[in-house]
C-alpha positions in Angstrom: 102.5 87.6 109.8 103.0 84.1 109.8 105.7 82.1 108.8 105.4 78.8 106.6 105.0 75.6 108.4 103.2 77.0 111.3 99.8 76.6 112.2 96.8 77.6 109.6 95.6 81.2 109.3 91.7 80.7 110.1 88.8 82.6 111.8 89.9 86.1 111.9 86.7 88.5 112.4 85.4 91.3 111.3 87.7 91.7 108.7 91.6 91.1 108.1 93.9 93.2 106.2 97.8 92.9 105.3 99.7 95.5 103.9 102.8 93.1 104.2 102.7 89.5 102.4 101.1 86.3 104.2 103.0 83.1 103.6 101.8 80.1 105.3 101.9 76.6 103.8 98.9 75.2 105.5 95.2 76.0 104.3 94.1 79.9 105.3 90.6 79.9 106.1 88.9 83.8 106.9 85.0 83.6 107.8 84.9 88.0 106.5 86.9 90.1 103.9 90.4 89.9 103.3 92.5 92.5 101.8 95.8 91.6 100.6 98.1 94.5 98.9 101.4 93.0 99.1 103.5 89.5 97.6 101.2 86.1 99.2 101.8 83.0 98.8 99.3 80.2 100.2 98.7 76.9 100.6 94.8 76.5 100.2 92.5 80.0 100.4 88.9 79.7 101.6 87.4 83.3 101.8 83.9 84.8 102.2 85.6 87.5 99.8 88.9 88.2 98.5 90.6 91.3 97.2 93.8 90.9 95.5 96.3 94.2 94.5 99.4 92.5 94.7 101.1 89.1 93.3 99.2 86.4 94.8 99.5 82.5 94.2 98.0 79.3 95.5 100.2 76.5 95.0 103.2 77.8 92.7 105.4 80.8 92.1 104.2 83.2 89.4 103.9 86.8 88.3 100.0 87.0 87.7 97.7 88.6 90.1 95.9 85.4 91.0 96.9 81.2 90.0 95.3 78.6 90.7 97.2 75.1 90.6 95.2 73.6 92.4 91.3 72.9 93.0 89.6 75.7 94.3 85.8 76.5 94.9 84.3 79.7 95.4 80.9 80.2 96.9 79.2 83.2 96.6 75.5 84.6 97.5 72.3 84.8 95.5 73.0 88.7 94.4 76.3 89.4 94.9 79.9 88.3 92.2 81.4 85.3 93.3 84.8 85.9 91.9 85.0 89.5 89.9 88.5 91.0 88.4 88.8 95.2 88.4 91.4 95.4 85.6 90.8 99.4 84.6 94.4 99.8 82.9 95.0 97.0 80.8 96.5 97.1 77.6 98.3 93.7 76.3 97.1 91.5 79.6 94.9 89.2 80.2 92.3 89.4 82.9 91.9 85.3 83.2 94.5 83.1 81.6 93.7 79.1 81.4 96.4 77.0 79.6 97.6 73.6 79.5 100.2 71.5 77.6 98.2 67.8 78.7 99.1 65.2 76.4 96.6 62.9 78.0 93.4 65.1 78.3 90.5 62.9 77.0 86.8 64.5 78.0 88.2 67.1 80.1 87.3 70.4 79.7 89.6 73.4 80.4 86.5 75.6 81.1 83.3 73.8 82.3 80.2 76.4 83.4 77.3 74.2 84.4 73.8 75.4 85.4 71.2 72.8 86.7 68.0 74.0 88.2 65.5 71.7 89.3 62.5 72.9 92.0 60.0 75.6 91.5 61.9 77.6 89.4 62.0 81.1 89.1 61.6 82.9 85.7 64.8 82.7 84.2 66.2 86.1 82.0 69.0 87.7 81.2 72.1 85.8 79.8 74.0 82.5 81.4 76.9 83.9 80.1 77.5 87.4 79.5 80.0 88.8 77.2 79.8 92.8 76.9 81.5 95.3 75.2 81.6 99.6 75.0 83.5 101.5 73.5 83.4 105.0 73.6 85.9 107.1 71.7 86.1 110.9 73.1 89.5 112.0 71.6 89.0 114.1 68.5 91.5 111.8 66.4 91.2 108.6 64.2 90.8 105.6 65.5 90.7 101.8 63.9 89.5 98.9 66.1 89.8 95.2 64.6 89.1 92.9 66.8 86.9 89.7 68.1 84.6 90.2 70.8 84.7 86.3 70.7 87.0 84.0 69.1 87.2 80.0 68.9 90.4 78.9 67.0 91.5 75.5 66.7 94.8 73.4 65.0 95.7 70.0 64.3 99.0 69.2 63.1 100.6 65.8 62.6 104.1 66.0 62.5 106.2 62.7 63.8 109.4 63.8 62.2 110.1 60.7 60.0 108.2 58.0 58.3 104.2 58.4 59.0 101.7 55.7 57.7 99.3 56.6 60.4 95.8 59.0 60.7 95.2 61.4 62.4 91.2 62.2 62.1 89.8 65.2 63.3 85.7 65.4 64.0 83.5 67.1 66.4 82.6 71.2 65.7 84.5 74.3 66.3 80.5 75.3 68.2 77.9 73.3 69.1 74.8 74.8 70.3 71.8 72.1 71.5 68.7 72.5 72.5 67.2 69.8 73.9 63.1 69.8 75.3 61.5 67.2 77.1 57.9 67.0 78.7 57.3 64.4 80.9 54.1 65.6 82.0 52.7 68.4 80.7 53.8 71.4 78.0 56.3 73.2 77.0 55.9 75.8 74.3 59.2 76.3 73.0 60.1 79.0 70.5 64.2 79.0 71.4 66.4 79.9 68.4 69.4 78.1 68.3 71.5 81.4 67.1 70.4 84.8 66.8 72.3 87.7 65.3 71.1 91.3 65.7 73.5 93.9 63.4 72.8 97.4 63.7 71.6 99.4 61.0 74.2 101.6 61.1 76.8 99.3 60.0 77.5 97.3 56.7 79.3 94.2 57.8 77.5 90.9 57.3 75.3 89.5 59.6 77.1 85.7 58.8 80.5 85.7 57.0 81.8 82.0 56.5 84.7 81.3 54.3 85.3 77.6 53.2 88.5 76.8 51.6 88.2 73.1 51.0 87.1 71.8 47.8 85.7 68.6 49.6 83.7 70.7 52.2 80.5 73.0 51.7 80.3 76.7 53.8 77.3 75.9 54.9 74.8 72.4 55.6 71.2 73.0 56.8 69.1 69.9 57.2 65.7 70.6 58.5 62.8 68.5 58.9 60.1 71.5 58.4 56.1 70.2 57.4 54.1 73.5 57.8 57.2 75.8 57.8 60.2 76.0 55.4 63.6 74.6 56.1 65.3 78.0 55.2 63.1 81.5 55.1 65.1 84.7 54.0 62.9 87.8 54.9 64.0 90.4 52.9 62.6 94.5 53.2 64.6 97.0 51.6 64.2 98.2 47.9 66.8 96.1 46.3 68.8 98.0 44.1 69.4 96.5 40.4 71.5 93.1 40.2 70.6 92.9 44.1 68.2 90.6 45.9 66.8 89.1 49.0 69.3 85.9 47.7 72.2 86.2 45.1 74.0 83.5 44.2 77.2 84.5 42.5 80.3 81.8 41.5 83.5 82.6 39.7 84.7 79.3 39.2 84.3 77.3 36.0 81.4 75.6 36.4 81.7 71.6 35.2 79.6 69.7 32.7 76.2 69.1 34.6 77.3 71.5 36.9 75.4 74.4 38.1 75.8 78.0 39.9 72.4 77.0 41.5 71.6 73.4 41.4 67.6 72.6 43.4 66.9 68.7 43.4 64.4 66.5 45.0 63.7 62.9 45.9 61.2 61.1 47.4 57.3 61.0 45.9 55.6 64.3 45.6 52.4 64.4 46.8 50.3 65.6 43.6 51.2 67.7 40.1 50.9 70.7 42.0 54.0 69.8 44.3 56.5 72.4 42.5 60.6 71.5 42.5 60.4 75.4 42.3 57.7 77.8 42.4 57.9 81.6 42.0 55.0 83.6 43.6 54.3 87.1 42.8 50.9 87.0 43.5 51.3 89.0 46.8 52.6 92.5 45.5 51.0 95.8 44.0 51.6 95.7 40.4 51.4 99.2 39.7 54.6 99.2 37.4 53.7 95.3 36.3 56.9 93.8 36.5 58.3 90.8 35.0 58.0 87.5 37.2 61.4 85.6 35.9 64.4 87.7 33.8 67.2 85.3 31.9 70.1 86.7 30.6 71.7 84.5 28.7 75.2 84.9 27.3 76.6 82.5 24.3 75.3 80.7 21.7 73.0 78.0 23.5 69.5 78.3 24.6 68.6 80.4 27.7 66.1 77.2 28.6 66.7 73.5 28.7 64.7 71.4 29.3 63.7 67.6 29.4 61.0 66.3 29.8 60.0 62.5 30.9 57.4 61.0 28.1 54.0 61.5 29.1 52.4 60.1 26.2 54.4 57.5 23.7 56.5 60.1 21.4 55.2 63.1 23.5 56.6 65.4 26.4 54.9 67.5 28.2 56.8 70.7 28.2 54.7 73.2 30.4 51.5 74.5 31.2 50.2 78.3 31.2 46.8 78.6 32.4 45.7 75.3 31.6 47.2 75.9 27.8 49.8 73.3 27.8 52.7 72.9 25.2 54.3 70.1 23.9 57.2 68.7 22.2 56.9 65.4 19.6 59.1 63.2 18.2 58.2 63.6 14.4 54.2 61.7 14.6 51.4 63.3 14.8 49.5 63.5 18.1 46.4 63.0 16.5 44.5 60.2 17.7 47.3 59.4 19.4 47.6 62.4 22.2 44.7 63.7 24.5 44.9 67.1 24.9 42.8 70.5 25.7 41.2 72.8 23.2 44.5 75.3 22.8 47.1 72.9 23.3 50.2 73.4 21.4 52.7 70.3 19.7 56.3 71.4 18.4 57.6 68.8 16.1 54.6 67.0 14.8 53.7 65.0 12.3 56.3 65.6 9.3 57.9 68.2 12.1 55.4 70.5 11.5 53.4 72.2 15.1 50.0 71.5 15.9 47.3 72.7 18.1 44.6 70.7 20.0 40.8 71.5 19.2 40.0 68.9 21.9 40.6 65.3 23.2 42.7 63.5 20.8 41.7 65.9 17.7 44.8 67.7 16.6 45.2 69.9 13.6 48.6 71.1 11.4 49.2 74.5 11.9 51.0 75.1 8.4 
């Protein structure tokens, strides 16, 4: 064993074991294994593999298995784990701890894993980083797990302890995922999803929970820039049960004037009268029961349907159309001679207030 301040541990061969401690204070360099069951304390550690039992620390005194104060680099082979922890009896520990109390950290990161491949690459599966859990209960008793297989938590508190007429502003995101494709030459066919959630069926938890408690800030933002797809798709396939759907929106909140629980708008110029704000298709399903396309159920004293329209003839507004029968809403005139219509068309609130119908072009009649 040596003693600190002597020369450097290096070069042993085949393979070096202590059942002591190793102190040395001068870089330990072993070209084959190294197995360490008792207290070591080193300078610098360069290994071909390491296997640690004991308390072991590089560059400070400590309690944990294995600290790094320094910087360390660990190079493995093209099959084999570079750096691997056997912890088979842990309860309240951790297996890899990384902490700091910087004041001045700017762009650092406290955990950086990098892959850049560049070459004739190989074909590329599995998982950059792999994060996987079993649990297998055998004891015939109860048992509750609550817990997060992965969990991203971050604070910001201000707190000078006196007189504060300064900002604080917090930005960036708790998770940012990017995917970034460029073709120099060439293709690339890229079909990547930027998250993808698989629940079991056996289960009942949601697929995406997100609570929002800020009044100025929304649960969730989507911006898409879609042509020949949607911006948003939900694919439902179960039966839904009643009061259920493939998207329910529900709010409990008072909702204000000009407010709504579902609120669709649009800007821009639409590219002809068939391009819909909202369009409800049920074209595609076996009608054998013929169900009802649109249900309102409308509580109070005010209409179930509101609408206004923009004038589309002076003193007439085009209300809607139903297989090319459309029906309007006047002003108090009459539309004819004055509105150009289809034989069928209907006019609430004509001349003297009374309805009329269209028997073609601009040649309406008083229905009472």
């Amino acid at each position: 064993m040596a003693t600190p301040g002597t020369n450097p541990i290096e070069n042993y061969s085949p393979e070096t074991q202590y059942n002591g401690g190793i102190y040395s204070a001068l870089p330990m360099k072993i070209a084959n294994d190294l197995t360490v069951t008792g207290t070591t304390n080193i300078a610098a550690i360069s290994l071909t593999d390491l296997t640690v039992t004991g308390n072991t620390t590089i560059g400070d005194a400590t309690t944990d298995t294995l600290t790094v104060t320094g910087n360390s680099t660990f190079a493995g082979t093209a099959t084999g784990t570079t750096l691997g922890a056997a912890m088979n009896t842990i309860s309240t520990g951790k297996v890899e701890s990384i902490t700091s109390t910087s004041t001045a950290i700017t762009s650092g990161n406290l955990l950086n894993v990098g892959l850049t491949s560049s070459g004739t690459l190989a074909a590329k599966t599995g998982a950059t980083v792999n994060v996987a859990e079993s649990m297998t209960h055998t004891a015939d008793a109860d048992v509750t797990e609550n817990f997060d297989s992965v969990k991203i938590a971050r604070t910001v508190i201000r707190n000078t302890g006196g007189t504060d007429t300064h900002t604080t502003t917090s930005q960036g995101a708790l998770l940012e995922l990017a995917n970034t494709i460029t073709a120099t030459t060439g293709t690339i066919t890229d079909t990547v999803d930027g998250l993808k959630v698989t629940m079991s069926g056996n289960g009942t938890g949601n697929g995406l929970n997100v609570t929002a408690q800020a009044t100025g800030g929304r649960a969730a933002l989507f911006t898409g820039a879609g042509t020949t797809v949607s911006d948003v798709k939900i694919v439902g396939s179960g039966a839904k049960a009643s009061g259920k759907g493939s998207l329910e929106v529900t709010n409990s909140g008072a909702t204000a004037a000009g407010g709504a629980v579902l609120y669709v708008s649009a800007t821009g110029t639409p590219a002809a009268t068939t391009s819909y704000l909202a369009a409800f298709d049920n074209s595609g399903i076996t009608a054998t029961n013929n169900p009802q396309a649109v249900f309102i159920n409308q509580k109070g004293t005010e209409a179930a349907l509101a609408i206004t329209a923009a004038v589309q003839s002076t003193h007439f507004y085009k209300i809607a159309t139903m297989n090319s029968v459309t029906l309007w809403m006047g002003d108090g005139n009459t539309a004819n001679g004055a509105l150009s219509g289809t034989a069928g068309d209907i006019l609430f609130n004509g001349g003297s207030h009374k309805p009329e119908y269209c028997t073609g072009t601009t040649n309406w009649t008083a229905l009472v």
